[in-house]
C-alpha positions as CSV (number, residue, x, y, z in Angstrom):
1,X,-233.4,37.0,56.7
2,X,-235.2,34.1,54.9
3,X,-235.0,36.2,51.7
4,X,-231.2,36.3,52.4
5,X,-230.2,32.9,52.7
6,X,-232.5,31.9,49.9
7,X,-231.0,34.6,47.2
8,X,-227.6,32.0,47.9
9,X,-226.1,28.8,46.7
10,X,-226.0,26.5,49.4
11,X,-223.7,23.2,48.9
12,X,-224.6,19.9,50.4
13,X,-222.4,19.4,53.8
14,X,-219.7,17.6,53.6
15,X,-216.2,16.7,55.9
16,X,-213.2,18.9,55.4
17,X,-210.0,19.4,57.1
18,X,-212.2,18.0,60.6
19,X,-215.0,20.7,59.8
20,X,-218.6,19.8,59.3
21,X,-218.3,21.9,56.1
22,X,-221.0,24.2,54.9
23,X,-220.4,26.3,51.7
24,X,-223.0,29.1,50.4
25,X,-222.5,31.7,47.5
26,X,-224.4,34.6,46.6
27,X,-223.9,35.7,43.0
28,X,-224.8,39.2,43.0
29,X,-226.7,42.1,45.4
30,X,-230.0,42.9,44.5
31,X,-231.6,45.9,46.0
32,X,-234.1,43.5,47.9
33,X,-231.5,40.8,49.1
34,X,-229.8,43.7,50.4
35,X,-232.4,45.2,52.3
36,X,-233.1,41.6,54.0
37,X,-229.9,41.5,55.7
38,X,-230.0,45.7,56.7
39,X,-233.3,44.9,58.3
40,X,-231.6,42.0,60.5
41,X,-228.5,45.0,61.3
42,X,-230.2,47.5,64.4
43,X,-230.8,44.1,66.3
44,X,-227.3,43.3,66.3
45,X,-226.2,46.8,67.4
46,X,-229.2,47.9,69.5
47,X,-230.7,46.4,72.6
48,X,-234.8,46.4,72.2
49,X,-235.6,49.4,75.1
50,X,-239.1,50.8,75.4
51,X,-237.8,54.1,75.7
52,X,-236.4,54.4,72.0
53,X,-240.3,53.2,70.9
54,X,-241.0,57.0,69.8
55,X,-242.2,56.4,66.5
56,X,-239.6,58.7,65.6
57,X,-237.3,57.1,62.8
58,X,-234.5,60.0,62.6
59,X,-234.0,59.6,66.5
60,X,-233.6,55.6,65.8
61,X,-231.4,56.2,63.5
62,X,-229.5,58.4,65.3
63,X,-229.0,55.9,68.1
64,X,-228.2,53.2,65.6
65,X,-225.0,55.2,63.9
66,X,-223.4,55.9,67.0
67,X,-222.9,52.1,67.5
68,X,-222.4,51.0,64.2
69,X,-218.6,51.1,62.4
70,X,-217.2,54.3,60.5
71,X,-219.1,54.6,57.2
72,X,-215.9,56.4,55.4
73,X,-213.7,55.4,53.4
74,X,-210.8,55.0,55.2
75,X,-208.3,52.1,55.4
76,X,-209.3,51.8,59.3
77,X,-213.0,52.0,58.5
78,X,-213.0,49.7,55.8
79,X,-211.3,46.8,58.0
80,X,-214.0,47.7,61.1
81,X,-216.8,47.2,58.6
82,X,-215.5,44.2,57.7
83,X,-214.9,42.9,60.8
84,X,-218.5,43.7,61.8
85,X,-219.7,42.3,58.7
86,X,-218.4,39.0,59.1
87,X,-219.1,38.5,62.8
88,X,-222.9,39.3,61.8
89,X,-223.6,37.4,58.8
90,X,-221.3,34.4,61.3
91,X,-224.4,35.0,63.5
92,X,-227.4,35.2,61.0
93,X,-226.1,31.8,59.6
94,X,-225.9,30.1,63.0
95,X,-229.4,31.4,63.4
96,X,-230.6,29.4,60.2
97,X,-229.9,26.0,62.4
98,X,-227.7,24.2,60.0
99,X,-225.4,23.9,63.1
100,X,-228.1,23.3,65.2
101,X,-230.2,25.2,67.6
102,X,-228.4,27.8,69.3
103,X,-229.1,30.8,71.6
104,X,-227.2,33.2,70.1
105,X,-225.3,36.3,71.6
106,X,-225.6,39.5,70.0
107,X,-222.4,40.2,70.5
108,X,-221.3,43.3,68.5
109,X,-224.1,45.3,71.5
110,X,-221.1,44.7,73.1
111,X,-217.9,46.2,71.6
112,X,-218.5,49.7,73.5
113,X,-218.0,47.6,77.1
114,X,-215.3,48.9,79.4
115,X,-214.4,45.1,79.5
116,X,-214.9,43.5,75.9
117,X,-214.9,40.1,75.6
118,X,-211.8,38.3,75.1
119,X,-211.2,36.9,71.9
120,X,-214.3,34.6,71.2
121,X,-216.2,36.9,67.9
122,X,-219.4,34.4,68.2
123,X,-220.9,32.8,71.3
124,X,-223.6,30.9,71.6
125,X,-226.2,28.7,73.9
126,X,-227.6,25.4,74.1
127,X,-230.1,24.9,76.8
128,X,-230.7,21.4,76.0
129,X,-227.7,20.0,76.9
130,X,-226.9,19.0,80.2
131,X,-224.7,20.0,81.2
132,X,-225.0,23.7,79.2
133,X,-223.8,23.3,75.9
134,X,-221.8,26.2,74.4
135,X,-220.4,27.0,71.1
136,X,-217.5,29.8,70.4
137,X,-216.8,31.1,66.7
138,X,-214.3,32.9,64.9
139,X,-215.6,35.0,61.8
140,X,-212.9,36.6,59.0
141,X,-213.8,38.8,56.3
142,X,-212.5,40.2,53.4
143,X,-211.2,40.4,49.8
144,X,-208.3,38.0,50.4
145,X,-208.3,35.7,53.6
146,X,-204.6,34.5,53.6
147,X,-202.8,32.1,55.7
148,X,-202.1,33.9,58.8
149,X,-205.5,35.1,59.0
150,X,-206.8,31.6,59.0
151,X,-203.9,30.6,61.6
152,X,-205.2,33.0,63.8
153,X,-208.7,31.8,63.9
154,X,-207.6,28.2,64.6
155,X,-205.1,29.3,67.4
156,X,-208.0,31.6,69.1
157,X,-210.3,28.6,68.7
158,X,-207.9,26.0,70.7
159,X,-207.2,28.4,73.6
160,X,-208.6,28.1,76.8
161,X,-209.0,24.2,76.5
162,X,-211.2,25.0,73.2
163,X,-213.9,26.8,75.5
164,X,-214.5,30.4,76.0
165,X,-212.6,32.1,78.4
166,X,-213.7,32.2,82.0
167,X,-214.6,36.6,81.5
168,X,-216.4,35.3,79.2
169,X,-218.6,32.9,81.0
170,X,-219.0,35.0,83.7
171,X,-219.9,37.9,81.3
172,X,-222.7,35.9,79.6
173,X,-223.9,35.0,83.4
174,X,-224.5,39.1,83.8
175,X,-225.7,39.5,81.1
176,X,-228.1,37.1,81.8
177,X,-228.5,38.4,84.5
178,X,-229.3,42.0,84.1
179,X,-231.8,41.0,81.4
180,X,-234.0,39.1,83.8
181,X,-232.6,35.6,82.5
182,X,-231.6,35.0,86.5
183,X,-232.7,30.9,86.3
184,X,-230.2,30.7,83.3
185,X,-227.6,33.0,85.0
186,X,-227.4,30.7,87.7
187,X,-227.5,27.6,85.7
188,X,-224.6,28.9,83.5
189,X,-222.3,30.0,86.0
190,X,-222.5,27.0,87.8
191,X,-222.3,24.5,85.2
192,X,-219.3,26.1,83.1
193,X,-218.2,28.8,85.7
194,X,-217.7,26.7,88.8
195,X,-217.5,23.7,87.5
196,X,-214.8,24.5,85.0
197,X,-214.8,22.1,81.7
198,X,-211.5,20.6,81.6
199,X,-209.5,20.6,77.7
200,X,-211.1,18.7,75.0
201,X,-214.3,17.2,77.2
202,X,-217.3,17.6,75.0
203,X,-220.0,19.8,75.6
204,X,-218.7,23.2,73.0
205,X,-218.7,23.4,69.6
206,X,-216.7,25.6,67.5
207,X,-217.5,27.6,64.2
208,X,-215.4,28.9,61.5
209,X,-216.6,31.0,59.3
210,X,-215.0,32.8,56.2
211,X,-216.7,35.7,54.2
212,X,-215.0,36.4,51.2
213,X,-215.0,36.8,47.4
214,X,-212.6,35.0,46.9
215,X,-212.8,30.9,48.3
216,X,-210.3,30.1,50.9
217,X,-211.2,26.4,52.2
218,X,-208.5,25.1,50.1
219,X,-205.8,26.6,52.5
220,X,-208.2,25.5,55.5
221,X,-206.2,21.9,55.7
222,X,-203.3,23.6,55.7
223,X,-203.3,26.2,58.0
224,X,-206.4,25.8,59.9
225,X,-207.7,22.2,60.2
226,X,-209.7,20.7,63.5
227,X,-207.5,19.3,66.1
228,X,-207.0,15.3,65.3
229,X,-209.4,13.7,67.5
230,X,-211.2,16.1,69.3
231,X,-214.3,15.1,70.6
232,X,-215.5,19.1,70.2
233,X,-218.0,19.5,67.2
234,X,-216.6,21.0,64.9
235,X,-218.7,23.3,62.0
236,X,-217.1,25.1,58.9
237,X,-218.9,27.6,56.8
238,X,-217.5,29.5,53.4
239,X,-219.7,32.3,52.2
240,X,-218.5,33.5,49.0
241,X,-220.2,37.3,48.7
242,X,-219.2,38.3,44.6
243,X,-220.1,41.7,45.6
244,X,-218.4,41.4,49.0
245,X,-217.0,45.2,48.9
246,X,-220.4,46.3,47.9
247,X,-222.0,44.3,50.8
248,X,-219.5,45.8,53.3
249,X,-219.4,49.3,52.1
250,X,-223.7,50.1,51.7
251,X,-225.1,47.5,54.5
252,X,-224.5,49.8,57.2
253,X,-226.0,53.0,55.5
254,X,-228.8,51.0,54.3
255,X,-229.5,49.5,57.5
256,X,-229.8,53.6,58.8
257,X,-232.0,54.4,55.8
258,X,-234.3,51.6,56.6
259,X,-235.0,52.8,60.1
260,X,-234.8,56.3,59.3
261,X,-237.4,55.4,56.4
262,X,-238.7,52.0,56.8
263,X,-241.0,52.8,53.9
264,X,-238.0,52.9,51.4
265,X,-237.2,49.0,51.6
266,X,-236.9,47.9,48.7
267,X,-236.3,51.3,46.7
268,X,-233.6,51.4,44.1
């Protein structure tokens, strides 16, 4: 992902409409630059299991494109990709640590669960905090993000007392859970879970971020600024993708090809 971040633009931070405001552009989508975020894609999708360590690439794949979105071209598709799209690149940029240090969720492995998560597209972890700290993000993509859009992501933001829902905390707690994290189960569940966090105490950031071609902070103050006073950190990040549609339509297959043929990376 290094590759990645350094193919963009990246802005000094600076305050706008109550965001810690990042903003990053990427120019154009060489082959390479492409292939460093496809490689970052199965992990996002696919939880690492032994049992899928075959050294067979065409079975990888296989699993991999039965959870990823549609790959045609329809209108449906096209949104899903985006969707997906945004919510990962939302995560890959947390992961660089210009919010911080997080423990991410990978949270698109979940989309298939009989009970999906509630609203939150991004969660994340802070262990250092005490008590837990946690961080919930909304991520929009597209061609045009409009006013509504970015209404939306605000409002989700605010609810619950600006903390993720209480499925959701318990969720992560299983999650934990089942993947042998029991200590930080516990520690979870009883510092957000039974102790609930009343509105506005501090202790969770939020995250905006807004993948687009076409820049859309200037309606942020408008239609999406940070609650006056809130004692919440609050992070803002504009990714302007040029060749957003061509990002959002060849990522996916790429990321396929890659496992399928991991000795293709970067092949015209």
């Amino acid at each position: 992902m290094r590759d990645f971040w350094n193919a963009c633009n990246h802005e000094a931070e600076k305050s706008h409409a109550g965001y810690r405001w990042h903003r990053c552009t990427l120019a154009d989508l060489p082959v390479p630059v492409l292939d460093a975020l496809a490689k970052a894609v199965p992990g996002h999708f696919i939880v690492p299991a032994s049992f899928r360590n075959t050294g067979n690439g065409a079975a990888l794949a296989e699993s991999l494109a039965a959870r990823m979105p549609d790959l045609s071209g329809t209108k449906n598709a096209t949104i899903d990709r985006g969707g997906d799209l945004g919510e990962l690149t939302a995560i890959e940029w947390l992961k660089t640590g210009r919010a911080g240090s997080w423990d991410v969720c990978y949270s698109l492995r979940w989309k298939e669960s009989p009970r999906p998560r509630r609203g939150e597209d991004i969660v994340a972890i802070r262990w250092s905090d005490h008590p837990v700290g946690l961080l919930k993000g909304e991520a929009k993509a597209g061609t045009y993000i409009g006013n509504g859009t970015l209404t939306d992501a605000r409002s989700r933001l605010n609810k619950d007392g600006g903390w993720p829902s209480r499925f959701t905390i318990d969720f992560l707690s299983e999650r934990l859970s089942l993947e042998g994290r029991v200590a930080e189960a516990e520690r979870l569940y009883n510092e957000r879970f039974v102790n609930r966090p009343q509105a506005l105490q501090p202790g969770c950031s939020h995250l905006l971020f807004l993948l687009s071609p076409a820049d859309p902070s200037g309606r942020v103050p408008a239609h999406a600024p940070a609650p006056a006073g809130t004692p919440q950190e609050q992070f803002g990040t504009v990714f302007l993708c040029t060749e957003y549609e061509q990002l959002r339509d060849r990522l996916f297959s790429r990321a396929i090809e890659l496992v399928q043929h991991p000795n293709h990376a970067d092949a015209d």
